[in-house]
Jmol script that loads the backbone (N, CA, C; Angstrom):
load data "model"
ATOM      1  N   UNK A   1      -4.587 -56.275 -16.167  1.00  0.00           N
ATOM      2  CA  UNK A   1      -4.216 -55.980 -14.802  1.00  0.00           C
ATOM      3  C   UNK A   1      -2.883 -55.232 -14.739  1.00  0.00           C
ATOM      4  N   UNK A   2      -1.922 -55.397 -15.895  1.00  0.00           N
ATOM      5  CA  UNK A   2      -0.613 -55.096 -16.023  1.00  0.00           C
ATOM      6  C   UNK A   2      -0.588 -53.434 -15.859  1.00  0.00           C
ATOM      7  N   UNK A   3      -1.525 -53.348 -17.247  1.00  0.00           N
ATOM      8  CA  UNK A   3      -2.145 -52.021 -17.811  1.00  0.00           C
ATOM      9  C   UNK A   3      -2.524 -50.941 -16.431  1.00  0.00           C
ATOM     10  N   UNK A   4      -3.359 -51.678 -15.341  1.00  0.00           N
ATOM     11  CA  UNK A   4      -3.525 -50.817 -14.784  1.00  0.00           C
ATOM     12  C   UNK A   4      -2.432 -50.464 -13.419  1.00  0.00           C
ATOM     13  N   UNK A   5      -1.748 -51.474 -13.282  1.00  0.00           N
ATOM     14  CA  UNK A   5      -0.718 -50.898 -12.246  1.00  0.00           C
ATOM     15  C   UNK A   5       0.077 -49.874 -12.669  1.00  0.00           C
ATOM     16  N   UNK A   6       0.208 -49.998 -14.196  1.00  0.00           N
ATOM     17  CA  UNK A   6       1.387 -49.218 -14.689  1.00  0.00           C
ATOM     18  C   UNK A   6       0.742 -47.824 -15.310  1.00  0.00           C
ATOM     19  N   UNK A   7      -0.820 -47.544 -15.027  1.00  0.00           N
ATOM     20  CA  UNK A   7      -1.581 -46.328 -15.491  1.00  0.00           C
ATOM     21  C   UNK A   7      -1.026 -45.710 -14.064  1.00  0.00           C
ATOM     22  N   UNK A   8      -1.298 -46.187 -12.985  1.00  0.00           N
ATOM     23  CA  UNK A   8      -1.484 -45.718 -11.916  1.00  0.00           C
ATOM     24  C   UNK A   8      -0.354 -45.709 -11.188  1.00  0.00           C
ATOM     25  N   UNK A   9       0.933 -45.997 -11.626  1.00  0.00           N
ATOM     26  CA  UNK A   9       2.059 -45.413 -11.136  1.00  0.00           C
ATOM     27  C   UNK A   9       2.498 -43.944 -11.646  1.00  0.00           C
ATOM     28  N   UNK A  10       2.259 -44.115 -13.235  1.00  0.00           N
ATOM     29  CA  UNK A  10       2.519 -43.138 -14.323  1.00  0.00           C
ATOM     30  C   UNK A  10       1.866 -41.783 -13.578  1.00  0.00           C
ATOM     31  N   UNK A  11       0.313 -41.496 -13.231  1.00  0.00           N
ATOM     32  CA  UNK A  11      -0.011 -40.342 -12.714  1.00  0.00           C
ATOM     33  C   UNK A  11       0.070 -40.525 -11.235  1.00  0.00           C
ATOM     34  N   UNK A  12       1.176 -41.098 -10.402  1.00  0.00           N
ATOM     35  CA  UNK A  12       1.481 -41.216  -9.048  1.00  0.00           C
ATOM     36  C   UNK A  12       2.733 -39.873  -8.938  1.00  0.00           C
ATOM     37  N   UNK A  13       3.067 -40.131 -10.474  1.00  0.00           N
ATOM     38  CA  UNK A  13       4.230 -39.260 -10.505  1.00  0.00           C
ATOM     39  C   UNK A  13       4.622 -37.688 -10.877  1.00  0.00           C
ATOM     40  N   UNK A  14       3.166 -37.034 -11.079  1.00  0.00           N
ATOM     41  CA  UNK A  14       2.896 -35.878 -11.066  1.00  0.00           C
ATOM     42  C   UNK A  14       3.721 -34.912 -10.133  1.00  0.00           C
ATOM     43  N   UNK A  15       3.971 -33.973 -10.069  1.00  0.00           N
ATOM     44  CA  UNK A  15       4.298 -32.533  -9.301  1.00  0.00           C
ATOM     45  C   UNK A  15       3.215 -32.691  -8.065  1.00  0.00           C
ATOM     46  N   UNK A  16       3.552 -32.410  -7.195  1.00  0.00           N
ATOM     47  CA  UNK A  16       2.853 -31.658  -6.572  1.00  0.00           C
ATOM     48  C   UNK A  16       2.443 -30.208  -6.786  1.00  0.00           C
ATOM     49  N   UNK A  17       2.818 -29.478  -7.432  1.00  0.00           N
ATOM     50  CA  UNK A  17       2.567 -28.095  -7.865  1.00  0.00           C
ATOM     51  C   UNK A  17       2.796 -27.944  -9.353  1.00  0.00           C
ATOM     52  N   UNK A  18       2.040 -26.944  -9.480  1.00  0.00           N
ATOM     53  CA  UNK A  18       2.366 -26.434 -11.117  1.00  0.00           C
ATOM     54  C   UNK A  18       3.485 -25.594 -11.249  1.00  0.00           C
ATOM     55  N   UNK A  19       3.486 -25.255 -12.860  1.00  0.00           N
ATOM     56  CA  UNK A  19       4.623 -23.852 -12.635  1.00  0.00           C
ATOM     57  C   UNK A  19       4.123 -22.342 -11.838  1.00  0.00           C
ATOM     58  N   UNK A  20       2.471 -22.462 -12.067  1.00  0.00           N
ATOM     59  CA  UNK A  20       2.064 -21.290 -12.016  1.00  0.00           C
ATOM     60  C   UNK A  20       2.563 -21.342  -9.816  1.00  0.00           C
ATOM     61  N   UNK A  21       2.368 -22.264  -9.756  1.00  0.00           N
ATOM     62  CA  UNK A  21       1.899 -22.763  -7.808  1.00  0.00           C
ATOM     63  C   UNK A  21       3.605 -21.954  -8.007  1.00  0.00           C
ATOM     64  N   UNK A  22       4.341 -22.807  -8.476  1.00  0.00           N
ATOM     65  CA  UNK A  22       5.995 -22.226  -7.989  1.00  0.00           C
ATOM     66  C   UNK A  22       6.247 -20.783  -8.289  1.00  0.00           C
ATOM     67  N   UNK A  23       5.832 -19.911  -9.633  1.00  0.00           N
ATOM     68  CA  UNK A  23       5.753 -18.470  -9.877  1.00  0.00           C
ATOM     69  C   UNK A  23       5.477 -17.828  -8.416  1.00  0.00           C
ATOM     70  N   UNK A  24       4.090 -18.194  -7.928  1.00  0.00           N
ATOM     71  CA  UNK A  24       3.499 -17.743  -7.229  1.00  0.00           C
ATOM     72  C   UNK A  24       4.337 -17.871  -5.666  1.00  0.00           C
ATOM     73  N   UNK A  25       4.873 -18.354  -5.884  1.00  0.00           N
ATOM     74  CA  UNK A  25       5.947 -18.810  -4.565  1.00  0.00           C
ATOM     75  C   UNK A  25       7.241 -17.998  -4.383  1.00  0.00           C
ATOM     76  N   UNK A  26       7.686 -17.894  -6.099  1.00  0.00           N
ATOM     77  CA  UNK A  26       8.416 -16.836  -5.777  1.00  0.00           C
ATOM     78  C   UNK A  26       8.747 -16.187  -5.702  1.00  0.00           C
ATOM     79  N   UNK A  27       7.111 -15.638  -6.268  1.00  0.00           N
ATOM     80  CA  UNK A  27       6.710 -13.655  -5.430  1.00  0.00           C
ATOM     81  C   UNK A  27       6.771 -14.074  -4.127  1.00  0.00           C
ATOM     82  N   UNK A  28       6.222 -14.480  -3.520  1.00  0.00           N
ATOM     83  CA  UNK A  28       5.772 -14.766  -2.059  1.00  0.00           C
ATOM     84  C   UNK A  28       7.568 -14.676  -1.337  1.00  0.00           C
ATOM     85  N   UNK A  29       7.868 -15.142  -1.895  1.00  0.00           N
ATOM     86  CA  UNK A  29       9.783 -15.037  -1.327  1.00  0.00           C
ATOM     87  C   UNK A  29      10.108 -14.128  -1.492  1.00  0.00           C
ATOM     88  N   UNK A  30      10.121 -13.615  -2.405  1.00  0.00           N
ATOM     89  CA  UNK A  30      10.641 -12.034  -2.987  1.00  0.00           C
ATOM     90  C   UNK A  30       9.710 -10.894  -1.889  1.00  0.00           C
ATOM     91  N   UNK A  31       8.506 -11.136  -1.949  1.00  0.00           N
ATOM     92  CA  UNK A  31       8.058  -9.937  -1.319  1.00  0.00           C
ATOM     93  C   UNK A  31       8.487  -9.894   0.440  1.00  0.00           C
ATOM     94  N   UNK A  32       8.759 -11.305   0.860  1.00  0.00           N
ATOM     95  CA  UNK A  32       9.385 -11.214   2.018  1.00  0.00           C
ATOM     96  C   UNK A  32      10.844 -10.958   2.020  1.00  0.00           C
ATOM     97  N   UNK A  33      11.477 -11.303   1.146  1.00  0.00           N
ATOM     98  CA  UNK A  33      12.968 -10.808   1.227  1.00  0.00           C
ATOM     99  C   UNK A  33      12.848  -9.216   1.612  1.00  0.00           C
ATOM    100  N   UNK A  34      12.016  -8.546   0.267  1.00  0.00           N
ATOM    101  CA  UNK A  34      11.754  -6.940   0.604  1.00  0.00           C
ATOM    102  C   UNK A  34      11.701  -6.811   1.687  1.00  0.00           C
ATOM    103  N   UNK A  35      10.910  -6.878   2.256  1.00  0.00           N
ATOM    104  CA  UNK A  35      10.186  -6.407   3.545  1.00  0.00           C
ATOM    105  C   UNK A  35      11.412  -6.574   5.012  1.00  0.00           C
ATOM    106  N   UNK A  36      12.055  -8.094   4.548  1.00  0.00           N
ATOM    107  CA  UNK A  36      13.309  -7.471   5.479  1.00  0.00           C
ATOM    108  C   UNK A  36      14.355  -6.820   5.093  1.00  0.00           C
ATOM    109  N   UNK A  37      14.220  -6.621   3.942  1.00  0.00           N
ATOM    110  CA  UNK A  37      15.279  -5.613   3.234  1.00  0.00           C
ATOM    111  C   UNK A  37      15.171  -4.251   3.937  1.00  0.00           C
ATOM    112  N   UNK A  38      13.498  -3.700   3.666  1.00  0.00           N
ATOM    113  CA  UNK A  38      13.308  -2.630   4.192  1.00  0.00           C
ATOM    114  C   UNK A  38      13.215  -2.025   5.710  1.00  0.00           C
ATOM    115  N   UNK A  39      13.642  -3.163   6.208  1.00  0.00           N
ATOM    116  CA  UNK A  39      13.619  -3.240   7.781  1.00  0.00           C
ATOM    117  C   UNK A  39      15.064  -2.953   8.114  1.00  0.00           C
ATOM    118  N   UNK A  40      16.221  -2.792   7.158  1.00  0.00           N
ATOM    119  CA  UNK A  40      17.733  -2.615   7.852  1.00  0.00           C
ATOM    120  C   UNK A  40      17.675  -1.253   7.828  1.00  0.00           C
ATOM    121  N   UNK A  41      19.039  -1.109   8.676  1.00  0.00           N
ATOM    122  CA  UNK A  41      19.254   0.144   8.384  1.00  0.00           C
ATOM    123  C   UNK A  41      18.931   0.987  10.169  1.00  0.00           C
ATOM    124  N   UNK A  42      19.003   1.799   9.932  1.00  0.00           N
ATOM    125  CA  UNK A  42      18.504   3.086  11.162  1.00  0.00           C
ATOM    126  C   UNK A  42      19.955   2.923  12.205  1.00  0.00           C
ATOM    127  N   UNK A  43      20.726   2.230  12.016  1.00  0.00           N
ATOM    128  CA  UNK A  43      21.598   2.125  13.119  1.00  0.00           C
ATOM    129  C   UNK A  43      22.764   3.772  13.132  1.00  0.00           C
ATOM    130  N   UNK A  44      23.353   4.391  14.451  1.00  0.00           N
ATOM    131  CA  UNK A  44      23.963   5.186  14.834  1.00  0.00           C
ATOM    132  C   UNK A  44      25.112   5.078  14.076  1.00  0.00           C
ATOM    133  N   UNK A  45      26.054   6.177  14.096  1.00  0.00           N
ATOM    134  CA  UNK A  45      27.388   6.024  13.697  1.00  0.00           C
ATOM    135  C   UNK A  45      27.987   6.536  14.876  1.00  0.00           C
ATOM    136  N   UNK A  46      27.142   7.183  15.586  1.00  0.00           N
ATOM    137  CA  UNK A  46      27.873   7.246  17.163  1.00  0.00           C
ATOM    138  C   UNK A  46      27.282   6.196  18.058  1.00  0.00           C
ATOM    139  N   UNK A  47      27.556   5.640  18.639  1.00  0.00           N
ATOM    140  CA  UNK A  47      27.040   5.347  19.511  1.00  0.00           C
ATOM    141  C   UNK A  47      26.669   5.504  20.849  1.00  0.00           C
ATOM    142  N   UNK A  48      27.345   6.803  21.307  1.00  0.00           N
ATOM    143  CA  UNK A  48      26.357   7.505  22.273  1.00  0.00           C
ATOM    144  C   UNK A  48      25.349   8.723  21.666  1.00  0.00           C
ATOM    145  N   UNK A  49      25.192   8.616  20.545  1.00  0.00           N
ATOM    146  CA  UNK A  49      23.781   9.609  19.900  1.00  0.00           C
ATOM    147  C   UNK A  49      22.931   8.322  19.511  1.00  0.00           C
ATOM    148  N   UNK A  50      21.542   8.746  20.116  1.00  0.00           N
ATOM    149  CA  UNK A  50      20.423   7.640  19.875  1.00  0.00           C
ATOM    150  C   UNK A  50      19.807   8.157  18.477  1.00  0.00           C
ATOM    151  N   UNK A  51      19.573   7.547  17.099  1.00  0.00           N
ATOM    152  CA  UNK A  51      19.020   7.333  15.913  1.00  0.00           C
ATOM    153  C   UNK A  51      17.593   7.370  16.132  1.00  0.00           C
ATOM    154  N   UNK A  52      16.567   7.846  15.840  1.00  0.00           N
ATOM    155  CA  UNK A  52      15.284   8.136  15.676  1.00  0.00           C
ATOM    156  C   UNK A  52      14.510   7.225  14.235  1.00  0.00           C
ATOM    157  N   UNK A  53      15.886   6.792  13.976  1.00  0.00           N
ATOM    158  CA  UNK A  53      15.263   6.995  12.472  1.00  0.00           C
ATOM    159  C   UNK A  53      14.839   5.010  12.127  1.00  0.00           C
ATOM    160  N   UNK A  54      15.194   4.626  13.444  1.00  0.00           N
ATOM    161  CA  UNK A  54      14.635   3.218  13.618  1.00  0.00           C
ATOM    162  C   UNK A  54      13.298   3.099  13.853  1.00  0.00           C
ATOM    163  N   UNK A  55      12.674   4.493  14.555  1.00  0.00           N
ATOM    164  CA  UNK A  55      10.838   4.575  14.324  1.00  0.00           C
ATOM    165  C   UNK A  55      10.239   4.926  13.323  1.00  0.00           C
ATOM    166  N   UNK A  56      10.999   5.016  12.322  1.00  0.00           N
ATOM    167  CA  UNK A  56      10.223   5.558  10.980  1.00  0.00           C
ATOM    168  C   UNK A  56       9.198   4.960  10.410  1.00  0.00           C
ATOM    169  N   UNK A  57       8.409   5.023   9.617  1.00  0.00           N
ATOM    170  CA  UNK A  57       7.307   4.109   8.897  1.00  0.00           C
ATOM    171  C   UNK A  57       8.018   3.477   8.266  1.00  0.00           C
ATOM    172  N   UNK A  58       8.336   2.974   7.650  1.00  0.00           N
ATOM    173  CA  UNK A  58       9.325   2.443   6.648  1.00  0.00           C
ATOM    174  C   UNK A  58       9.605   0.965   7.174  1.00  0.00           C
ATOM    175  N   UNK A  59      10.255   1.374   8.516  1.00  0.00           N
ATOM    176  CA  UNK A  59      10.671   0.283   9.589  1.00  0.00           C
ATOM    177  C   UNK A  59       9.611  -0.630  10.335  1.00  0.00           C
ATOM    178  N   UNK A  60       8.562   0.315  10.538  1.00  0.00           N
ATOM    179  CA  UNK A  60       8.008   0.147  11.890  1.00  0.00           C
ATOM    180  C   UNK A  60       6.175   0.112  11.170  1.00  0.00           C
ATOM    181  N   UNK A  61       5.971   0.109  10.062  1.00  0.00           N
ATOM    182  CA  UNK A  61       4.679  -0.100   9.637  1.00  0.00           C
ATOM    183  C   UNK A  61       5.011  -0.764   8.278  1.00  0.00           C
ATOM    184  N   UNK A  62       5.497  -0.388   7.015  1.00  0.00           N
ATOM    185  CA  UNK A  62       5.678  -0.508   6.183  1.00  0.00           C
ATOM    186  C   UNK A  62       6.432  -2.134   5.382  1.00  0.00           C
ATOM    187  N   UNK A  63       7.163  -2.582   5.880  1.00  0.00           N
ATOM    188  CA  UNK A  63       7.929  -3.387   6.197  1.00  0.00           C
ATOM    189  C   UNK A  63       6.899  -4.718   6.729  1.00  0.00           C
ATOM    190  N   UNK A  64       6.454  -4.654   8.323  1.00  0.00           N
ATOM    191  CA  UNK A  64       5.769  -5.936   8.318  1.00  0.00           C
ATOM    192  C   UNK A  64       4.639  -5.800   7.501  1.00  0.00           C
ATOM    193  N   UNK A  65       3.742  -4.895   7.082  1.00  0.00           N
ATOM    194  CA  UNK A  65       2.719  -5.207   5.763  1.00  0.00           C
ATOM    195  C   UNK A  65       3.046  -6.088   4.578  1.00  0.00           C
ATOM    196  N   UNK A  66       4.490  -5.384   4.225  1.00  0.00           N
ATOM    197  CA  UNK A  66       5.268  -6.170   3.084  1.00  0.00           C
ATOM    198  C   UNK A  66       5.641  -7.905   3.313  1.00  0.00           C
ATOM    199  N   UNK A  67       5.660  -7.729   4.552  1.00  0.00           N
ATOM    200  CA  UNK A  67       5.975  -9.490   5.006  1.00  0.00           C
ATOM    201  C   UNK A  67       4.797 -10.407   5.061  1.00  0.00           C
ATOM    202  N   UNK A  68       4.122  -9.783   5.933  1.00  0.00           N
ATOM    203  CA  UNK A  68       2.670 -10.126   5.587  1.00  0.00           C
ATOM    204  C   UNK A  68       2.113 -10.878   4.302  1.00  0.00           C
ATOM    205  N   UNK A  69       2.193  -9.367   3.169  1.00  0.00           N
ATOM    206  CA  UNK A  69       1.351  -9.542   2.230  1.00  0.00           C
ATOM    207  C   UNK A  69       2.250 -11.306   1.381  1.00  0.00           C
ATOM    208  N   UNK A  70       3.579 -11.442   2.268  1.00  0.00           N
ATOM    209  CA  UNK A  70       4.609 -11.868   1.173  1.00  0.00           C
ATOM    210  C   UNK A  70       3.709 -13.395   2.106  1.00  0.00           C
ATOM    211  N   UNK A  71       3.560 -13.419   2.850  1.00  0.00           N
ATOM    212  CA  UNK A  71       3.252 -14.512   4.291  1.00  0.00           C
ATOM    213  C   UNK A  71       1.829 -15.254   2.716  1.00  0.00           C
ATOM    214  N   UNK A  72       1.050 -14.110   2.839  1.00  0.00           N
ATOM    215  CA  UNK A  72      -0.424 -14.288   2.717  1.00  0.00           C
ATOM    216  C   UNK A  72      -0.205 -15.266   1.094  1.00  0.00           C
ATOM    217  N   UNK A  73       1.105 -14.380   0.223  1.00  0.00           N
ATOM    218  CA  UNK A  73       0.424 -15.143  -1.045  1.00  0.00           C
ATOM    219  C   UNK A  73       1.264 -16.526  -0.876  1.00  0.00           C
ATOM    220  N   UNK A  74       2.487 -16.540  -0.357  1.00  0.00           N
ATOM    221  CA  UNK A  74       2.792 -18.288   0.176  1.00  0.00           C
ATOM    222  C   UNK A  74       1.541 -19.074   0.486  1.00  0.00           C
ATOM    223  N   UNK A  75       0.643 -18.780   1.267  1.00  0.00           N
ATOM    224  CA  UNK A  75      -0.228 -19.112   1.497  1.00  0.00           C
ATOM    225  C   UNK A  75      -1.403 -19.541   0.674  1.00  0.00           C
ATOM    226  N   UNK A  76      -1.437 -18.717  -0.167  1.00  0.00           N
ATOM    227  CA  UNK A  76      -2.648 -19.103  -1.293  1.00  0.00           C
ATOM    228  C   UNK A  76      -1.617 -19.916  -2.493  1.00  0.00           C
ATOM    229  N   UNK A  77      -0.392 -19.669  -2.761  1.00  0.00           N
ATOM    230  CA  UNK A  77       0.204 -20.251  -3.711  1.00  0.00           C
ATOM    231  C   UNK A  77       0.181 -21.816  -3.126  1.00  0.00           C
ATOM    232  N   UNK A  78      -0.007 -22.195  -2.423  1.00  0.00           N
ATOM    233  CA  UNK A  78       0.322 -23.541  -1.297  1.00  0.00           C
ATOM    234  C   UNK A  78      -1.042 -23.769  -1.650  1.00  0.00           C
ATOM    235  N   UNK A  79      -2.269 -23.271  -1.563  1.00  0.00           N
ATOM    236  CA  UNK A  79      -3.812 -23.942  -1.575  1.00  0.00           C
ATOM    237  C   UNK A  79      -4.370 -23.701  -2.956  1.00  0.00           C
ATOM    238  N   UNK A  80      -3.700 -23.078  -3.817  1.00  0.00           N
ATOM    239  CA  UNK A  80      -4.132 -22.756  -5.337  1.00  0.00           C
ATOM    240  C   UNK A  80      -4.016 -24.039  -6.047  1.00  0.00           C
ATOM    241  N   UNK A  81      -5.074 -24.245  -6.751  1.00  0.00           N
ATOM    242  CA  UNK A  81      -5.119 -25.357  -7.508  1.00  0.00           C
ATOM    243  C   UNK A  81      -5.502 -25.072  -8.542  1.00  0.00           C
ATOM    244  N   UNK A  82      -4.552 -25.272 -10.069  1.00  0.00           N
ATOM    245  CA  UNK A  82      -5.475 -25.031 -11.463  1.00  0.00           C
ATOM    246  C   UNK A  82      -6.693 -25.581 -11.569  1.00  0.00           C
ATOM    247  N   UNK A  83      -7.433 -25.036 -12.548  1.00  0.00           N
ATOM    248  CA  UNK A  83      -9.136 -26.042 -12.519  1.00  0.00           C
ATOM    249  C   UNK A  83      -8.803 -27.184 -13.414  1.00  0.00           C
ATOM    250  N   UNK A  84      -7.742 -27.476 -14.181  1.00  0.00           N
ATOM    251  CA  UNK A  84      -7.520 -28.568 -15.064  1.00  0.00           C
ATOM    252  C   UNK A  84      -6.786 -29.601 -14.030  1.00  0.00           C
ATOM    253  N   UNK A  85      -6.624 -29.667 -12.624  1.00  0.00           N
ATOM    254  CA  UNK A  85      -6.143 -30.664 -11.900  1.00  0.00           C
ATOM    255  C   UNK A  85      -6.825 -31.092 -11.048  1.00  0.00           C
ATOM    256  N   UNK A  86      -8.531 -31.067 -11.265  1.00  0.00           N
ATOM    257  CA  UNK A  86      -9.656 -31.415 -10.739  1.00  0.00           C
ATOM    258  C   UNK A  86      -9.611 -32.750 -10.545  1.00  0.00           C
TER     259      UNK A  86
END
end "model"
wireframe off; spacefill off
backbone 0.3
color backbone group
């Protein structure tokens, strides 16, 4: 009876994640850091001349894809499960 309380604390104490789950996490960080990385910028050095360059793709398409894609693999890194933790 001893045996089994003390089996079943032993694998109580597992990770919740693997290394691969945390790798995968911190692409998922990284690709969102980018994405607001690539979002600075466009501001005036005058400030009565208006900057155009805040509609650029870069800003304004490019950027939330990158957040996104960074959103999406958090997401699967969070529901990924090795097949050896069946």
């Amino acid at each position: 009876m001893a045996n089994q309380v003390k089996n079943k604390a032993d694998e109580e104490k597992q990770f919740a994640f693997s290394k691969k789950n945390y790798f995968i996490l911190i692409i998922g960080l990284l690709l969102i850091a980018i994405g607001f990385l690539l979002m600075i910028g466009g501001e005036s050095e005058n400030p009565q001349e208006f900057n155009y360059a805040i509609f650029n793709f870069q800003r304004l398409t490019l950027a939330p894809i990158i957040i996104l894609a960074g959103l999406v693999v958090e997401i699967f890194a969070i529901m990924w499960r090795p097949k050896s933790s069946y």
